[in-house]
N, C-alpha and C positions, 0 to 999 in steps of 0.2 A: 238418292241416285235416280238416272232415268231410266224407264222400263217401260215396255209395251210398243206396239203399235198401232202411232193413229193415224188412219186416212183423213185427207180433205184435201181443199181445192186452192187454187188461184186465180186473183179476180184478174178483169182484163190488163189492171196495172203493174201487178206484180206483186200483190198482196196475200198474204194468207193469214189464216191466225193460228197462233201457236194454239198447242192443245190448254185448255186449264191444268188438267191436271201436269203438265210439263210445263206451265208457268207458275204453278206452287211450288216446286222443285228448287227454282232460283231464289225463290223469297227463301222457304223454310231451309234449308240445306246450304245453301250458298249467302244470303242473306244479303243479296244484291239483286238487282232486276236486267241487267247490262248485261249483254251475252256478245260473243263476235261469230260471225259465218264466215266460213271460209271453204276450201274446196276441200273434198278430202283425197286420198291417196286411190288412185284408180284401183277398178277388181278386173282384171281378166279372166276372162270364163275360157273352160278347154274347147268350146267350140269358136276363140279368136276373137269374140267379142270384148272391148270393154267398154266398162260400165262407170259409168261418173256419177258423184252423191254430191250434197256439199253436205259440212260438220258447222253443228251451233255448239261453241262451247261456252260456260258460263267465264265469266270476266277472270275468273283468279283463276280459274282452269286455264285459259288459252295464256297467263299470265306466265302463271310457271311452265307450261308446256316450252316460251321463250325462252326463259332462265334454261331448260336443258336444251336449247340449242348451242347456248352460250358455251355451256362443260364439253360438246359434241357426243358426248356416249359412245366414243369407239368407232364414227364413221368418220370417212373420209373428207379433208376439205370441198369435195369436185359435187360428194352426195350431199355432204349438208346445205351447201349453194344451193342446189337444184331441190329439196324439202324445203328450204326459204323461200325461193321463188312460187315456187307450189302451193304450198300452205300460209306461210304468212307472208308476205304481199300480198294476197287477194284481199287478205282478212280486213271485216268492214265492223267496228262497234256499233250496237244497235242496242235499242228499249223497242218495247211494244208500241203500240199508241194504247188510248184509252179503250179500247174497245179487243184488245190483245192482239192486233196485226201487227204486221212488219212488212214492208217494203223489200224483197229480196232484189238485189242487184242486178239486173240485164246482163254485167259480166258475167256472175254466176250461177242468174237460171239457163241460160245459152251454154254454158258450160254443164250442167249438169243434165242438161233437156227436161228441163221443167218445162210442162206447156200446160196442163191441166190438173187434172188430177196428180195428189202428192201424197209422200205417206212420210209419219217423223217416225224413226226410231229412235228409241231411246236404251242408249248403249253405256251405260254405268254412267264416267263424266261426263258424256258429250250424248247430242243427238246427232243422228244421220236425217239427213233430206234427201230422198231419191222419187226420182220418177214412178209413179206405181208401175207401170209396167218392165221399168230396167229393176226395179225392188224385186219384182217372180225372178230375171235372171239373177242375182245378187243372189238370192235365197237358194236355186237349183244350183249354183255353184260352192255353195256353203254347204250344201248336203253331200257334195263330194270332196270336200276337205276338211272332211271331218275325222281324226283321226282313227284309224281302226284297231289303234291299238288300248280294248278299255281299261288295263289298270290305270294308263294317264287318265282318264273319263272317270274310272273312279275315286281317283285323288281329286278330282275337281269335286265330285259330290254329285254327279252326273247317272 
């Protein structure tokens, strides 16, 4: 699974290198090197802002992630359209190069305002890619939606 946070940058092309230790993840655990990005689902913050990431997910992850589009899970024809549109249409399959970089998309750094500095999360299947400085909004928004009620907190093991 992926974990942690790691900073780094983008070159003037639109390269970055994934972390190592987030490209041993694919090999050992997923047992493929083929990942797709794509956008993720916007955060809105209570002071109006939102905030755009984009999601790497590994090749069978964003696989099946399609398969339950297909079943719908209970939403509506009008939402599942518009989570298509959003999510997968953008999505671009990708390998590293030799050297572990990746080319991220001009649709998608422009979409998520990558312009320098970047931080990967790594969120169980997938990673997030955000802007380090919309990542501090992301995180202050997170520390206010966090539930305040802890028996659920301590069912999680929290």
């Amino acid at each position: 699974m992926f974990r942690g946070e790691h900073y780094n940058s983008l070159d003037g092309k639109g390269r970055t290198s994934i972390p190592a230790r987030l490209r041993t993840v694919f090999a050992d655990t997923f047992a493929d090197e083929r990942f797709v990005i794509t956008k993720c689902l916007p955060v809105n913050t209570s002071a109006g802002e939102v905030c755009r990431g984009l999601a790497i997910y590994p090749l069978t992850e964003f696989q099946s992630l399609e398969r339950k589009f297909e079943k719908g899970n209970g939403l509506t024809v009008a939402a599942l359209n518009s989570i298509r549109r959003h999510v997968l249409a953008p999505a671009i399959e990708c390998v590293t190069d030799k050297l572990g970089r990746v080319l991220i998309p001009p649709t998608l750094r422009d979409y998520a305002g990558l312009e320098k500095e970047i931080i990967f999360v790594g969120m169980q299947h997938k990673i997030e890619v955000w802007d380090a400085g919309t990542w501090d909004k992301v995180c202050t928004q997170a520390e206010k939606d966090i539930p305040e009620d802890n028996t659920l907190l301590a069912e999680l093991g929290i």
